[in-house]
C-alpha positions in Angstrom: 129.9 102.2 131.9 129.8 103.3 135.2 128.3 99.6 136.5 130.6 97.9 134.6 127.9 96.7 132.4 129.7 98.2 129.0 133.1 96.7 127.6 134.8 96.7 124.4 135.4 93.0 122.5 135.5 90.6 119.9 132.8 89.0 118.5 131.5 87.3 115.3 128.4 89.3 114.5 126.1 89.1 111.9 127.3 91.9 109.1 126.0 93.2 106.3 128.7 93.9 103.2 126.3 96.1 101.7 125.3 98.5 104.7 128.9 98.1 105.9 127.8 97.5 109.4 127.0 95.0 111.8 123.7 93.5 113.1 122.5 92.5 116.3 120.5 89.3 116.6 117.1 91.1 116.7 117.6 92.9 113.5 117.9 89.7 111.8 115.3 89.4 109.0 114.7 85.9 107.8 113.9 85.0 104.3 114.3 81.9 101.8 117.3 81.8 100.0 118.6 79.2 97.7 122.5 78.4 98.5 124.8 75.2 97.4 125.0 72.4 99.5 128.0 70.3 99.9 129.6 67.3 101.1 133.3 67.6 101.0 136.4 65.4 101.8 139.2 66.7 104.8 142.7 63.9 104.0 143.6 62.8 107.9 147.0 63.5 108.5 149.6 60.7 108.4 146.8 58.5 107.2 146.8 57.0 103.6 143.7 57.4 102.0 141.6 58.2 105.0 139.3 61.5 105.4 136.7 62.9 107.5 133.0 63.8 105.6 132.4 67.2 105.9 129.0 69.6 105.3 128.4 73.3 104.5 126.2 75.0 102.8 128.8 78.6 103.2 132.0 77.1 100.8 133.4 80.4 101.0 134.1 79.9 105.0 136.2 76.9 103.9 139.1 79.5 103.2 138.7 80.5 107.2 138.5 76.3 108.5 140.4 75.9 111.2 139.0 72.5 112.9 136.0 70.4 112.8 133.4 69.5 115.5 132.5 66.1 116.1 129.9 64.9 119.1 131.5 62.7 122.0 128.4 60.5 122.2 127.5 59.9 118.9 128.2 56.4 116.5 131.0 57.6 113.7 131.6 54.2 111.5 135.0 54.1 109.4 133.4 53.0 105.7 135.3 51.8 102.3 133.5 53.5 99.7 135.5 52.9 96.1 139.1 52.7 97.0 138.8 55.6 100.0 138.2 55.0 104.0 135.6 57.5 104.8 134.7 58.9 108.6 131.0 60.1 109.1 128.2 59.6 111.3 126.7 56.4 111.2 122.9 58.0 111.2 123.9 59.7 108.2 125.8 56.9 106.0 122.7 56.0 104.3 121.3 59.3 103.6 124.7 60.5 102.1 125.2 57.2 100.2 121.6 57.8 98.6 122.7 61.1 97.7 125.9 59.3 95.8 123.5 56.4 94.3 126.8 54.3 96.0 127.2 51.6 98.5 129.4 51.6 101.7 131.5 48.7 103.6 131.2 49.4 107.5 134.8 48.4 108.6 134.5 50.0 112.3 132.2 51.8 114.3 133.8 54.2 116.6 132.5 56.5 119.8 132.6 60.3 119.3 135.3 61.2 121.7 137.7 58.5 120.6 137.6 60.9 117.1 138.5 63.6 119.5 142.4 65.3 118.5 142.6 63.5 114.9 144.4 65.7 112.8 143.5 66.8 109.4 144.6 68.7 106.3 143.0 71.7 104.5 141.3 70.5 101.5 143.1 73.5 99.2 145.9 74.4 101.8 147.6 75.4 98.7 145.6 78.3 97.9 145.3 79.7 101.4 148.2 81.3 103.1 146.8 80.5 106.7 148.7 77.2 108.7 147.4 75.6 111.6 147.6 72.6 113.2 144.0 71.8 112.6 142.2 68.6 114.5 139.1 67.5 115.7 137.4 69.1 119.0 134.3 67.5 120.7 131.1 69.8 121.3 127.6 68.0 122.8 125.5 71.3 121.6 126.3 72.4 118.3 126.8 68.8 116.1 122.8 67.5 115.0 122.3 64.5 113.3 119.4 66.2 111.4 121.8 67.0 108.2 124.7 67.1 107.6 127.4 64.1 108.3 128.1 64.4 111.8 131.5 66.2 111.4 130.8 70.2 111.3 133.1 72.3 109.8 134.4 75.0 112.2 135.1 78.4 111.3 135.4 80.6 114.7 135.9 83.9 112.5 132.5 83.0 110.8 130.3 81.1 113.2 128.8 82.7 116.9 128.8 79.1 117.7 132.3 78.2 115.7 133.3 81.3 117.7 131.9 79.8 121.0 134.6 76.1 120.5 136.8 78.3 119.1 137.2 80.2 122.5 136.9 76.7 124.1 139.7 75.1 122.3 141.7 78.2 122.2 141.4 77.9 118.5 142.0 81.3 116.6 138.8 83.3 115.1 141.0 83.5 111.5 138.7 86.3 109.4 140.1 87.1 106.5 137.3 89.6 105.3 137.3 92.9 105.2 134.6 95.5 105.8 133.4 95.3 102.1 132.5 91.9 102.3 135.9 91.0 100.3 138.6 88.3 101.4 141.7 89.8 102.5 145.4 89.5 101.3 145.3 86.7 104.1 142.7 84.3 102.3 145.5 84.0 99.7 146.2 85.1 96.0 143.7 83.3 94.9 141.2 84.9 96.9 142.3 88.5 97.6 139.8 91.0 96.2 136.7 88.7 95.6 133.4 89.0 97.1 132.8 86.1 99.7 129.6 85.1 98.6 130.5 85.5 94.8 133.5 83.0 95.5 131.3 79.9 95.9 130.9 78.7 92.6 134.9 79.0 92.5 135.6 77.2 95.5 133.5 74.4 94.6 135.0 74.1 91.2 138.7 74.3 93.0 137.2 71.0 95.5 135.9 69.1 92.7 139.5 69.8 90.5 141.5 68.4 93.4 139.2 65.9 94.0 137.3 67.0 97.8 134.1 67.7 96.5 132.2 64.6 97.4 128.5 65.5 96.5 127.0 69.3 95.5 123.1 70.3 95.0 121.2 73.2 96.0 119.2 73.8 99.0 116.4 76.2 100.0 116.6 77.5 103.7 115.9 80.1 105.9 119.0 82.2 106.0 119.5 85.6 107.8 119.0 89.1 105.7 119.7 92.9 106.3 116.3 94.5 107.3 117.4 97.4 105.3 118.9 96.2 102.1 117.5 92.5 102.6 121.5 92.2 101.3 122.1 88.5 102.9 124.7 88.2 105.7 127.4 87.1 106.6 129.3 86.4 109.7 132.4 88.2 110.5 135.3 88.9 113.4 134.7 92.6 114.3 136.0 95.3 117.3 132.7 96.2 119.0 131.6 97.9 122.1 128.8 95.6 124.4 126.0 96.1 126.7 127.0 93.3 129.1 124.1 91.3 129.5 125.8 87.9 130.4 126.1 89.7 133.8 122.8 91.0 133.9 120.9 87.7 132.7 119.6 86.0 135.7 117.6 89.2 136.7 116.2 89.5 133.5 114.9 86.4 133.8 113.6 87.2 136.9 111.9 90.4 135.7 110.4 88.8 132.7 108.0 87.0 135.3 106.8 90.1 136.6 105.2 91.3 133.5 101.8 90.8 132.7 101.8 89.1 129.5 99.7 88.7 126.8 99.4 86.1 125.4 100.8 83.6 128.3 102.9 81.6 125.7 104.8 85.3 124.6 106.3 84.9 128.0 107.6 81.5 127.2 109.1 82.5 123.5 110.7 85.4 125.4 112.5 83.9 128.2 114.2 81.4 125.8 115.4 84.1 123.7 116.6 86.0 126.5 118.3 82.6 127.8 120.1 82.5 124.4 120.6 86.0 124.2 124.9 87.3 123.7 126.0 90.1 124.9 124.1 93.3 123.2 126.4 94.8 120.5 125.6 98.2 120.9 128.1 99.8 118.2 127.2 100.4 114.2 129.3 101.6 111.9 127.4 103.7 110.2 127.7 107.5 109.7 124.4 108.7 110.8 122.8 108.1 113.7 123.5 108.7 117.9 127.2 108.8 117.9 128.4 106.8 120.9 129.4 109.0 123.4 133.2 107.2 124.2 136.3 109.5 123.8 139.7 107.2 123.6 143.7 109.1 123.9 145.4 108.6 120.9 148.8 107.6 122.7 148.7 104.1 122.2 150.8 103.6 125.8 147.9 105.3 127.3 144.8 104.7 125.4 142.6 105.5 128.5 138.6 105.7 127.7 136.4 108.4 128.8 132.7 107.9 128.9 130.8 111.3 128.1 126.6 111.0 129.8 125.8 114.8 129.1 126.3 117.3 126.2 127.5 119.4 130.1 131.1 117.3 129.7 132.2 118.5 126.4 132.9 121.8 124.8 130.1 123.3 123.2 129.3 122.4 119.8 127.2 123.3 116.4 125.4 120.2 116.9 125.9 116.3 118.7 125.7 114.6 115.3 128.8 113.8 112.7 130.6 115.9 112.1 130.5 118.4 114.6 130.8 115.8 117.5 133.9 114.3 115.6 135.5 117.7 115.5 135.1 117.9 119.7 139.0 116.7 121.8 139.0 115.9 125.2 141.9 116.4 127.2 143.3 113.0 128.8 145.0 112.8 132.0 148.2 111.6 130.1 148.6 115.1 128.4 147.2 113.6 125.2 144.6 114.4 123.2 141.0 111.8 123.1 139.0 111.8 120.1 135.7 110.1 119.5 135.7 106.8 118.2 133.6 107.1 114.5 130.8 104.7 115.9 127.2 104.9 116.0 124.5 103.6 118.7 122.4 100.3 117.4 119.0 101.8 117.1 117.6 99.4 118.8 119.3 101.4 121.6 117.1 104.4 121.3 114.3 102.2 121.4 115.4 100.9 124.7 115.2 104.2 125.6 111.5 105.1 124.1 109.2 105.3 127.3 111.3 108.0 129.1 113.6 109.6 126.6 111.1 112.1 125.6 110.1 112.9 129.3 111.7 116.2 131.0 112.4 115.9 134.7 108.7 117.4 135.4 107.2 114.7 133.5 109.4 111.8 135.0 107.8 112.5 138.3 104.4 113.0 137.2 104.5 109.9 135.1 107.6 107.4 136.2 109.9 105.2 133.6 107.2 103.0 133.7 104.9 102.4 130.7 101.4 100.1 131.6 101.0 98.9 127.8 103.2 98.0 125.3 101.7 96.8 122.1 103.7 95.0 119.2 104.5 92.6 116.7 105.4 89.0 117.4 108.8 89.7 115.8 109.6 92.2 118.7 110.0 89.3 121.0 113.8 89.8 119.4 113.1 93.2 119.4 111.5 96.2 121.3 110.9 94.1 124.1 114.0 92.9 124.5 115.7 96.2 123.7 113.1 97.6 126.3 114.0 95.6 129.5 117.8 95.3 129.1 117.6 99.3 128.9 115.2 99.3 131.7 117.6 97.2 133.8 120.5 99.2 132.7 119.0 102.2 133.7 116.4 101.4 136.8 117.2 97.8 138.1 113.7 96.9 136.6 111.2 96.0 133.5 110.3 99.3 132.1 106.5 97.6 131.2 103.8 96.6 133.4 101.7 94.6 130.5 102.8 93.4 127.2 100.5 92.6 124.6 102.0 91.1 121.0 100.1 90.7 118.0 100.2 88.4 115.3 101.2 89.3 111.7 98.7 90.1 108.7 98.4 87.5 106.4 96.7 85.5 103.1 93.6 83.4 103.9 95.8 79.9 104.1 98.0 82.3 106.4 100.7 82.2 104.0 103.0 85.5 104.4 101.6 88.2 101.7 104.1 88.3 98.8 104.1 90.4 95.1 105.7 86.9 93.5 103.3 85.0 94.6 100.3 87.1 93.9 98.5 86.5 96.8 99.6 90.4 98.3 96.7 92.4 99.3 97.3 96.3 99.1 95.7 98.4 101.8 94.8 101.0 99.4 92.7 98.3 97.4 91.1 97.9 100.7 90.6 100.9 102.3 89.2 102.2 99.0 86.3 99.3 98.7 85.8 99.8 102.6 87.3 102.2 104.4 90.0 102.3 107.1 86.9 101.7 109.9 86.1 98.5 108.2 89.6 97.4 108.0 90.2 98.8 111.6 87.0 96.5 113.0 88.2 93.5 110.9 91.8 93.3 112.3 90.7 94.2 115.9 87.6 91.6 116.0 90.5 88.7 115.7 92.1 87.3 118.3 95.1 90.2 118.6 98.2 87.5 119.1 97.0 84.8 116.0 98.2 85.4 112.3 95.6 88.0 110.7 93.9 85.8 107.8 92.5 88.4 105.2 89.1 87.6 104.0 86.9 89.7 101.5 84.3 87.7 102.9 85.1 88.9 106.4 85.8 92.6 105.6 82.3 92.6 103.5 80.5 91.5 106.6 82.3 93.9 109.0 81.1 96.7 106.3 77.8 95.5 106.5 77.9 95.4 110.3 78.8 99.3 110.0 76.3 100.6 107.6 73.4 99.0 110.3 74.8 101.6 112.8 74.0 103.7 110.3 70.6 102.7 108.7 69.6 103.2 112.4 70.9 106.5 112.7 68.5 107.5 109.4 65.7 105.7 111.2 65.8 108.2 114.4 66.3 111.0 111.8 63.3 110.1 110.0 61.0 109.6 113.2 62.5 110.9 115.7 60.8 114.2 117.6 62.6 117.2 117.3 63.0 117.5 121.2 64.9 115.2 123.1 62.8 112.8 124.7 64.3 113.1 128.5 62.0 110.4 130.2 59.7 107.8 128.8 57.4 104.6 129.6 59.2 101.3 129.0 57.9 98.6 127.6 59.0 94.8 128.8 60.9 94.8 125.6 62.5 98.4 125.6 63.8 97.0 129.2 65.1 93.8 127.8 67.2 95.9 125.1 68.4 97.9 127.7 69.8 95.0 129.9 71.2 93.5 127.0 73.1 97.0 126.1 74.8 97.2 129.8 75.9 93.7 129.8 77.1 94.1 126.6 79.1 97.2 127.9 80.0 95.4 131.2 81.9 92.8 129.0 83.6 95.2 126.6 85.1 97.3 129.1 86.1 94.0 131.2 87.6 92.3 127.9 89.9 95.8 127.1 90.9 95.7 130.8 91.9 92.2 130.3 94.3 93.3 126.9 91.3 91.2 124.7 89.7 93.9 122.7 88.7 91.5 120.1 86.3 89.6 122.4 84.8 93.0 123.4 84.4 94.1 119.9 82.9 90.7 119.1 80.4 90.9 121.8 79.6 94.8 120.6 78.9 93.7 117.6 76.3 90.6 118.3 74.9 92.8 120.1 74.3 95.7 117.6 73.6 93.1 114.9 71.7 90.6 116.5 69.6 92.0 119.2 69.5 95.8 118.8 69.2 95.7 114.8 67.4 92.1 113.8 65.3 91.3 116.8 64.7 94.6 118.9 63.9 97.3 116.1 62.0 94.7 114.5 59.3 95.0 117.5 60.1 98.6 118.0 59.0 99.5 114.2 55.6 97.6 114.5 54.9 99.6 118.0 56.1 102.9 116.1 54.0 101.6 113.2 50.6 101.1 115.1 51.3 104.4 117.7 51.7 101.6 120.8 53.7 103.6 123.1 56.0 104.9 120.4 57.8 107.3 122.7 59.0 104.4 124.6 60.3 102.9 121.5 62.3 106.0 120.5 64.2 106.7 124.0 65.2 103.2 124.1 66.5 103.5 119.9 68.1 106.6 120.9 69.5 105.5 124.1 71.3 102.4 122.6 72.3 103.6 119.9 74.0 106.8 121.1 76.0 104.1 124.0 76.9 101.7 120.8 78.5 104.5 118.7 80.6 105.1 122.2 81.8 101.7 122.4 82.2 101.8 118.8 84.4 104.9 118.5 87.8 103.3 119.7 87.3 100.9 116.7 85.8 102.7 113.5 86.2 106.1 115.1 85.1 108.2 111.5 82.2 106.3 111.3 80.8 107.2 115.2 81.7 110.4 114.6 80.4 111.5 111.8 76.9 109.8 112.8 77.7 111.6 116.5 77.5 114.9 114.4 74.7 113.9 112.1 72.3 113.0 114.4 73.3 113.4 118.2 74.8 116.4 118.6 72.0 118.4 118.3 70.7 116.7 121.3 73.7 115.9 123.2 75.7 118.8 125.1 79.2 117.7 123.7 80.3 119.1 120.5 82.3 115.7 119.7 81.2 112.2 120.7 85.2 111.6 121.7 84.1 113.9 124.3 81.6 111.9 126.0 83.5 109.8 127.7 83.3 105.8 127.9 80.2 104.4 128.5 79.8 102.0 132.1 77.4 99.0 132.3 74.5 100.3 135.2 73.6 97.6 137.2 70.0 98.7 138.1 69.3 98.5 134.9 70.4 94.7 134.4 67.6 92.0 134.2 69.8 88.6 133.5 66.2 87.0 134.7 64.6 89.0 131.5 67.5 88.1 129.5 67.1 84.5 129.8 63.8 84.4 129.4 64.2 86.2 125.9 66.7 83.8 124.6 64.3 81.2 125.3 61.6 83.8 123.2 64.3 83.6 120.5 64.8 79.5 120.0 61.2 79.2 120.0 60.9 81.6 117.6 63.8 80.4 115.1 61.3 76.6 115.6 58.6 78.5 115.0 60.3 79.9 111.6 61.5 77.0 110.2 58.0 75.3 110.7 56.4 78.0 109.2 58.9 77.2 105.8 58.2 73.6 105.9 55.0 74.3 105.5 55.4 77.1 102.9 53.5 79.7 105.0 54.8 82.8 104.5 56.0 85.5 107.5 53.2 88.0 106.1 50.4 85.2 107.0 49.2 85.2 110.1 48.3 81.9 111.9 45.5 81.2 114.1 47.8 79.5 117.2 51.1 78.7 117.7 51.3 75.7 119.9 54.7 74.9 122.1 54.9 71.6 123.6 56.7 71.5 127.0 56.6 70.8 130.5 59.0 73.1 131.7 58.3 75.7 134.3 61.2 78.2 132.4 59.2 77.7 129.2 55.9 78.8 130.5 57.7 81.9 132.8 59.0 83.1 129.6 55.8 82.9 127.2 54.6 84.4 130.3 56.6 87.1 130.0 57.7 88.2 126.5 54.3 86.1 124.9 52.9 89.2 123.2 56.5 89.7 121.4 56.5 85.7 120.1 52.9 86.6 118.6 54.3 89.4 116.2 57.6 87.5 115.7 55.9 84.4 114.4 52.7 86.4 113.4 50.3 84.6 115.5 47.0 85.3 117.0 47.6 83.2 119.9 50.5 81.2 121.6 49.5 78.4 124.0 52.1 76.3 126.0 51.1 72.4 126.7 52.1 69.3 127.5 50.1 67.3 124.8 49.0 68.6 122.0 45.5 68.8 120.9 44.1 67.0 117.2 45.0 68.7 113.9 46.7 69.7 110.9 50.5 71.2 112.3 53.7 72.1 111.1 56.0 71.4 114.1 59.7 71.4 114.5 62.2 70.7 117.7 63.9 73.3 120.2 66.3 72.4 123.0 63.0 72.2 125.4 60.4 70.6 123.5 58.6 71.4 120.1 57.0 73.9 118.4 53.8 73.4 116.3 52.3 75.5 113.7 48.5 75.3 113.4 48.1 75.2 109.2 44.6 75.7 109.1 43.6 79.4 107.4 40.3 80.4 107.8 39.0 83.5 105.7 39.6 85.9 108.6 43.2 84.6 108.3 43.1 84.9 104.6 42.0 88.2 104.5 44.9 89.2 106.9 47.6 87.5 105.0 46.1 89.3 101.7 46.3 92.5 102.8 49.8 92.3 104.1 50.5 91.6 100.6 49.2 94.3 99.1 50.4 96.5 101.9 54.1 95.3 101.1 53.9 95.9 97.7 52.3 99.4 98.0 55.8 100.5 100.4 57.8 98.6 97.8 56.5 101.2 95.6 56.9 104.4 97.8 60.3 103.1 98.5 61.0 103.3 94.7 59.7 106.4 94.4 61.5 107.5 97.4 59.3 108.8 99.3 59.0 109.5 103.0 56.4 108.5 105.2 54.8 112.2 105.9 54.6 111.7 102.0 50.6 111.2 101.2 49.8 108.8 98.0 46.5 107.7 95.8 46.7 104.1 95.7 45.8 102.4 92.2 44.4 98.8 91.9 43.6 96.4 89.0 42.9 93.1 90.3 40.4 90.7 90.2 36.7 90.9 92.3 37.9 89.1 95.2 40.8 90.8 95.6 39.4 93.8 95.2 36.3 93.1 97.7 38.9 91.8 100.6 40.9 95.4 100.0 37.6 97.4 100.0 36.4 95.7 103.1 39.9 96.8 104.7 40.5 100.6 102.7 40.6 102.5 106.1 43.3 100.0 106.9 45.5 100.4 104.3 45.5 104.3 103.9 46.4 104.7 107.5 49.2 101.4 107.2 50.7 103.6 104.3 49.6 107.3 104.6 47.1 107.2 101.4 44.1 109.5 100.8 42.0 107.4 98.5 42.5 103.8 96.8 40.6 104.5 93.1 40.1 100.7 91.7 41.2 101.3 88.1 43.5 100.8 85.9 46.4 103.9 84.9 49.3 103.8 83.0 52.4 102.5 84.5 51.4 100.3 86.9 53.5 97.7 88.2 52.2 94.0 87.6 52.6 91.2 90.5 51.3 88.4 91.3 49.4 87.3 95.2 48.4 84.1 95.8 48.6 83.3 91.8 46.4 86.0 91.0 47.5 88.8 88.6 47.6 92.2 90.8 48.0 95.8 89.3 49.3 98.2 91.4 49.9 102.1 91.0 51.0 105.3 93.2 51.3 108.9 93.0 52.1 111.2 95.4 49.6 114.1 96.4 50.6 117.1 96.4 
């Protein structure tokens, strides 16, 4: 008020009947409704026969019509259609005469602004008690050749942009509707009493009676809704008071720039809103909420205003709501008495006002009126945001935000909108039931944060999955993990190479939350946890831990990556990281909650992108390797005398140089050889981005005997793991099988007892035992746990 950026004024608004109160452009909530569609017929004045082709789809604003639009640089053709002259569009004859099944005679084609000034009649001038000298007025930005006929009925009392040529024209905003949503005395007897909306049907029946109505149907559109009552709107002449943006505008523009947005193209859909955007109507006329703070004198000679900015200018009072604050006079210059006007503040206002309302004058220094995130829908770009820099502005001269990141809505897997009638609505609580809220939490947040949320079951089973390996790791380190910390320990090539991975991996999560792109961080987090810490690392670690080859190393390096996973984890699924934090780590760590910890930092030293390379190249040639294997139906269990890879690159051989012990246990050979031609035999081979992989299929008995035992070996854990035992549980094994079998496992007992904690193998049968089948011989097998 005091920058004569607050007035009071008239405006068509949109207004809900229901609610009583208007609504500002931002609270609009769009839906499909169904509404008539019409063509209708205005009679020219002084001209026999002759009429302009009008279109709605509101009849009831007919009662309100006070001229009709017409654009200066379209074609209008004059048309005989029966025994009438008809005016329209020429783009539109057809369509219309389609509609009609009909057929028109062009007589004349005429220019827009020749049309400009013709006078008209009201189709039902009868019924209405409202005379005007209505005619045609020319507008370049409101009249489409889209729909319609190229005439557009104008109503300024009903229409922001009838209002807009209304004001242009001097034509008067006639609104003969009252707060209810019910026409006036001034709409006529006919009229008087009836709910607008509800009138349709009888205005349509009065056109076709006299003989205007030239065509009728219904038509689905988007049309405007109360976000409260989802009552739909209409638009009516109202008293309001304004933020005056119109004079703030240009810098807004100009502060929208300065904003670090997110995504780019939000920037774009905002500064054409904000283009658009009328002056903010600020008043409601409700009786709850922030009444506006604006005394007025009652003497209508006087009538001064008197704006009130702290609860310090009035007299005290029970409280600054209705109706204490109504009860509260003000003195006016005049010797009158002010009294509050009954408004409300939009509140939308007080969202304006949300990043430093809350703030005493301590915490306003400490922190500023600044905020460095905001985080909302993509609806707010007529909302919060908006709301958020005009009060900024207002207030400060500047954008109250430093970044903005909006997100996109949740949806149905065609990214249809979610809707009870058409039965593709999800409920959360069906979801967080099957899953959990982490689950749903990693799901939403491993999308990209401004596209339309596509719900999958599919998707949410997988991140569900993703979370249950975080914590089948955790119960590995419980199970063979040493009771004391294990503060230092040897590394292994492969211990570092999981290690690397883990502080790039963190290096690119915190870099993709600093750049407001948490999915991609979360995405990379997860590969990582999935892929190389779950399926490929622990898969080498478990054999080491297995055969007692540097197991310590193993350990430090599970503990060590997963304890920095659950950390990167925790803003995501945070019950999930906690609880295992609790389970498992705190017993070793110093901080009673892992939220405590504090976020984890990539450590360069520790960084081998060399090593890192070299493993991916491990990786493809041992995916080859795989596939070869399962074209020549050898199974993973059977080892194979030499894996061959045919290449002549130097990166190849550096990284079988390296990492060549791990491809040996990941493909289960005895030997890996690297050449550029291969040597005569029987292979298995299969392609990779730098040459080919062969599998040698020869098996020799040494081979055999291998590949037999690592049956049996399975089978025997299949069977502890049925009986649930642990692995400091000690078993008999039990075996019925044929004499070869049987020789091959006595030749390699000792083995097998240690490989699965036995104390004797007895070669019998006992009842019970579980019958399978190796190599397409019968096997029995039995367990039992010693005691």
């Amino acid at each position: 008020w005091e920058k004569g950026l607050m007035h009071e004024g008239i405006y068509v608004l949109p207004y809900c009947y229901r609610c009583e109160t208007t609504m500002a452009n931002y609270e609009l909530e769009y839906g499909e409704e169904t509404d008539p569609s019409i063509f209708v017929k205005f009679r020219l004045h002084d001209r026999d026969n002759e009429f302009l082709i009008i279109w709605t789809t509101t009849p009831w604003t007919l009662v309100a019509n006070m001229g009709v639009m017409a654009h200066p640089t379209f074609a209008y053709v004059k048309v005989r259609v029966d025994n009438e002259i008809w005016y329209l569009a020429k783009e539109r004859l057809d369509h219309l005469m389609n509609l009609l099944g009909k057929s028109a005679t062009v007589l004349e084609e005429i220019p827009g602004r020749k049309i400009n000034e013709w006078e008209y009649e009201h189709p039902f001038q009868d019924r209405i008690k409202k005379k005007a000298a209505r005619k045609v007025v020319l507008s370049d930005e409101y009249v489409m050749l889209e729909e319609g006929s190229g005439f557009v009925h104008t109503a300024p009392g009903h229409g922001i942009e009838d209002f807009i040529i209304g004001r242009r024209y001097e034509i008067e905003a006639f609104c003969p509707v009252d707060s209810t949503g019910n026409y006036t005395g001034e709409a006529g007897e006919m009229f008087a009493g009836k709910n607008v909306r509800e009138a349709n049907p009888m205005i349509i029946e009065l056109l076709r009676e006299n003989g205007s109505l030239v065509y009728e149907e219904r038509l689905k559109h988007r049309y405007p809704h109360c976000w409260r009552c989802k009552t739909p709107l209409i638009f009516i002449t109202t008293k309001q008071w304004f933020i005056s943006v119109s004079k703030i505008k240009e810098r807004m523009m100009a502060e929208i720039d300065k904003t670090e947005w997110h995504p780019d193209f939000a920037r774009e859909r905002f500064k054409e809103f904000v283009s658009n955007a009328p002056d903010w109507c600020i008043s409601r006329q409700r009786y709850w909420g922030i009444p506006l703070p604006i005394w007025r004198c009652g003497k209508k000679e006087c009538g001064k205003i008197k704006v009130i900015g702290s609860k310090d200018e009035i007299p005290k009072v029970k409280e600054l709501h209705r109706p204490y604050i109504d009860e509260v006079e003000l003195g006016c210059e005049c010797g009158g008495s002010m009294k509050r006007i009954p408004d409300v503040l939009d509140v939308w206002f007080d969202s304006g006002n949300a990043i430093w309302a809350s703030l005493d004058n301590g915490e306003r220094k400490r922190y500023g009126e600044v905020a460095d995130l905001i985080i909302e829908g993509q609806d707010q770009i007529r909302g919060w945001f908006y709301s958020l820099l005009g009060s900024g502005l207002v207030r400060n001269d500047g954008t109250p935000y430093r970044r903005l990141l909006m997100h996109g809505f949740f949806v149905d897997e065609h990214g249809e909108k979610m809707s009870k009638s058409l039965g593709n609505f999800v409920p959360l609580e069906d979801i967080i039931e099957k899953y959990g809220a982490d689950t749903f939490r990693m799901w939403g947040l491993s999308s990209t944060i401004w596209d339309e949320l596509k719900f999958s079951w599919d998707d949410m089973k997988k991140c569900s999955s993703d979370l249950n390996i975080a914590l089948n790791l955790t119960v590995f380190l419980e199970r063979f993990y040493p009771k004391k910390r294990i503060g230092e320990a040897e590394l292994d090539e492969a211990d570092k190479w999981v290690i690397s991975r883990l502080n790039n991996t963190i290096k690119e999560y915190r870099q993709a939350f600093e750049n407001t792109e948490p999915n991609k961080g979360i995405k990379a987090m997860r590969t990582f946890i999935t892929e190389d810490f779950s399926r490929f690392y622990m898969k080498i670690a478990k054999d080491r831990i297995a055969k007692g080859n540097n197991p310590e190393g193993a350990l430090y390096t599970i503990y060590t990556v997963l304890l920095k996973s659950l950390v990167m984890l925790a803003p995501v699924s945070p019950f999930i990281s906690e609880y295992l934090y609790l389970r498992f780590f705190s017993a070793h760590e110093k901080e009673e909650s892992l939220s405590l910890v504090g976020m984890v930092r990539g450590e360069e030293g520790r960084i081998n992108n060399v090593a890192e390379k070299q493993m991916d190249v491990i990786k493809e040639i041992t995916s080859s390797a795989l596939l070869a294997r399962q074209s020549a139906a050898i199974k993973t269990r059977w080892p194979i005398r030499t894996l061959y890879i045919e290449s002549k690159s130097h990166e190849i051989m550096d990284a079988v140089r390296a990492f060549g012990k791990i491809l040996n246990m990941m493909v289960n050979a005895k030997d890996v050889a690297v050449v550029e031609e291969m040597p005569g035999g029987k292979f298995s081979s299969c392609d990779f981005s730098n040459g080919k992989v062969h599998i040698d299929m020869k098996i020799d008995e040494e081979l055999y005997e291998e590949g037999m035992m690592s049956e049996v070996k399975r089978r025997v854990q299949n069977l502890r793991k049925t009986e649930n035992l642990l692995e400091k549980d000690a078993i008999s094994i039990y075996i019925d099988a044929e004499k070869e079998i049987e020789a091959i496992v006595r030749k390699n007992e000792d083995a097998l007892m240690k490989g699965v904690n036995a104390k004797k193998i007895e070669f019998k049968g006992v009842e019970n035992m579980k019958e399978d089948e190796i190599d397409g011989r019968e096997v029995k097998l039995a367990i039992k746990r010693v005691k």
